[in-house]
C-alpha positions, 0 to 999 in steps of 0.5 A: 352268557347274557348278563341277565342271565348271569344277574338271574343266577347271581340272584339265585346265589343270593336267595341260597344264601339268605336260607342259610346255605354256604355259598361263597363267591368262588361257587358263583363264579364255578356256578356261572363256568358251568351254564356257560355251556348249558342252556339257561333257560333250560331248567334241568341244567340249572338245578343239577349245575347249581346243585353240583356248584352250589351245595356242599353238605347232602343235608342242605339239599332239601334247603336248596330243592326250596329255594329252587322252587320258590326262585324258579317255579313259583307262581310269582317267581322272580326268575320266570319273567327273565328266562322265559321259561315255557311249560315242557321244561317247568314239567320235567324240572318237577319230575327232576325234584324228588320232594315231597307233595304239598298235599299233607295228611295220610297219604303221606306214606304213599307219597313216600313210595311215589318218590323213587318213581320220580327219580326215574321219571327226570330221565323217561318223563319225555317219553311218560308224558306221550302215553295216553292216560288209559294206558297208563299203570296206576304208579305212571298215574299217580307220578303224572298227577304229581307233574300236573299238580306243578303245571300252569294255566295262564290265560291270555291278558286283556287292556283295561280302561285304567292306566297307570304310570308307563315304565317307558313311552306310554299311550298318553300324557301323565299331567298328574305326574307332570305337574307334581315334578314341576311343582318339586322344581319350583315351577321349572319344567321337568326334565322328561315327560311323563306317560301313562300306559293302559292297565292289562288283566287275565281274561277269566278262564273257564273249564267245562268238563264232560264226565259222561260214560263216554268219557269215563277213561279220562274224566278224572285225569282232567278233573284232577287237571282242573283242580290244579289249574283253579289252585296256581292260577293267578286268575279266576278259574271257574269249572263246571261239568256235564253229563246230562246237565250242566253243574258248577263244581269250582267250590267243590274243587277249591280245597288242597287235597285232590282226593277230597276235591274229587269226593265232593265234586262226585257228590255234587255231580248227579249224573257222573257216567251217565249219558251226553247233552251238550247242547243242552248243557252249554245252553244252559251255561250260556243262559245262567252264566254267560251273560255276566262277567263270568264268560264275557271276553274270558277262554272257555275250554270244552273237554268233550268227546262231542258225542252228543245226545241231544238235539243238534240245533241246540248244540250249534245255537248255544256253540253260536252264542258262546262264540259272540260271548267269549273271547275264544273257544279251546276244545279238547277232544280225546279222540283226537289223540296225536292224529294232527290231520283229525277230521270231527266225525261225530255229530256233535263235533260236527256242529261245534267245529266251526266256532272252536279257535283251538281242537286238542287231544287231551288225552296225555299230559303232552296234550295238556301241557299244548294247552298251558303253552297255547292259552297265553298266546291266544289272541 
């Protein structure tokens, strides 16, 4: 095994016991044997190889989902830069955890029965993760929702004008840093040369969400989607929906309770289930919110099934000036489904298709999680 591989789990091994748990060397090192065979950047193996090595007592087991959370899945998780962990395997250790949900309150009971289904889901998420949303039962639903919850939206990272001190050989020289060694060796020239490297920073990430009567079957899922990106991602996140008008809904969705989201969203949105202008729409986005920060160099992500309404040279003026403005466009057209050779057929999608970088389904959490592993890579 790879020594920092062996660091991560040995580092792993260190936070058990800082919670309290007791590890001793001879768990490591059995701990270590059993990976040897395992993939380690597989996070299935490394929650079940600890949790046979390293727990002893059934009580300590909530203690350890902890700690396993925080070390491996956490949004600033010590262990996520080493591994390299993509989306797909950060999905199927979520199902593999049966823990309750961070969303408190009296739904907690309902959570309770949701639990058991989870257990089931460690071994067919695979399969669970491929149906598409409208063929789901209400309990498949609800334990997607709960995987959805724990997936992460990270868009691509931009260079900045600030600098900062370079770790190895930067871009430019650090006469600052330089001077100040000097200085600290009474004149004498340093022993090395000091560089300074440019800073990089999320590129904002916006989602514009068609909740139509044609997207009825699939709106809330991705508004639910939504609202778990705009809560774990470390950057800023802005949502708006459309109908036959464009509304912002990221305060309504800032709040921990997906349900209560939703209700406040639905009562900001006036024409939920009604008819499609997405031209109009992104027009009117493009007009009001794309000359600012908001969307210059950010991802904008369109969730449509293009079946539009409105006059179509409005749609292809406002696709053109979106593209000018953003640094790339993700549409995720339900329709598509896992047909890899789909050709736009709808007027709508027609027009738009050619200033889209990026055309997913959406229709399924393996569409979705397509999305979390392409967005940091879109250059």
């Amino acid at each position: 095994m790879p020594d920092a591989f062996t660091s991560v789990l040995v580092g792993f091994a260190h936070e058990l016991r800082g919670a309290g748990l007791m590890v001793g060397t001879g768990d490591v090192l059995t701990y270590l044997a059993a990976m040897t065979p395992l993939d380690p950047t597989d996070l299935i193996d490394l929650y079940w190889a600890g949790r046979a090595t390293l727990v002893s007592r059934h009580e300590d087991d909530s203690v350890y989902d902890q700690v396993f959370r925080r070390y491996f899945l956490g949004q600033d998780a010590p262990a996520a830069i080493a591994l390299m962990l993509d989306p797909d395997s950060v999905a199927e250790a979520e199902a593999a955890l049966v823990m309750p949900g961070p969303e408190p309150g009296p739904e907690d009971e309902v959570e309770d029965q949701e639990r058991p289904l989870l257990g089931w889901m460690a071994s067919g998420v695979d399969a669970l993760k491929h149906r598409s949303f409208t063929a789901c039962t209400p309990d498949e639903l609800a334990a997607l929702r709960r995987i959805m919850t724990r997936m992460r939206l990270t868009p691509p990272r931009r260079r900045t004008r600030r600098t900062r001190p370079a770790t190895g050989r930067g871009t430019e020289p650090d006469l600052r840093a330089t001077i100040r060694e000097s200085m600290r060796m009474h004149g004498e020239p340093p022993g090395q040369l000091y560089f300074r490297q440019r800073k990089t920073k999320l590129r904002p990430l916006i989602l514009i969400l068609d909740v139509s009567g044609s997207m009825a079957d699939y709106s809330r899922h991705l508004l639910q989607f939504a609202h778990a990106a705009a809560r774990a991602s470390s950057g800023r996140v802005e949502v708006f929906c459309f109908g036959t008008r464009l509304t912002r809904i990221t305060r309504e969705l800032d709040r921990q309770r997906i349900d209560a989201a939703l209700e406040e969203a639905a009562r900001t949105v006036v024409d939920w289930e009604g008819g499609t202008r997405i031209g109009q729409s992104l027009d009117t986005f493009v007009k009001t919110w794309g000359r600012g920060s908001l969307c210059r160099g950010g991802v904008v992500v369109i969730c449509s099934d293009g079946l539009d309404r409105g006059d179509p040279e409005v749609l292809a003026k406002a696709m053109e000036r979106l593209a000018r403005l953003c640094h790339r466009i993700v549409w995720l057209n339900p329709h598509k489904g896992d047909n890899r050779d789909f050709r736009p057929s709808t007027l709508g999608m027609m027009v738009a298709a050619p200033h889209i970088d990026l055309l997913l389904s959406g229709h399924d959490l393996a569409s979705l999680e397509e999305l979390a592993a392409a967005l940091p890579v879109l250059s």
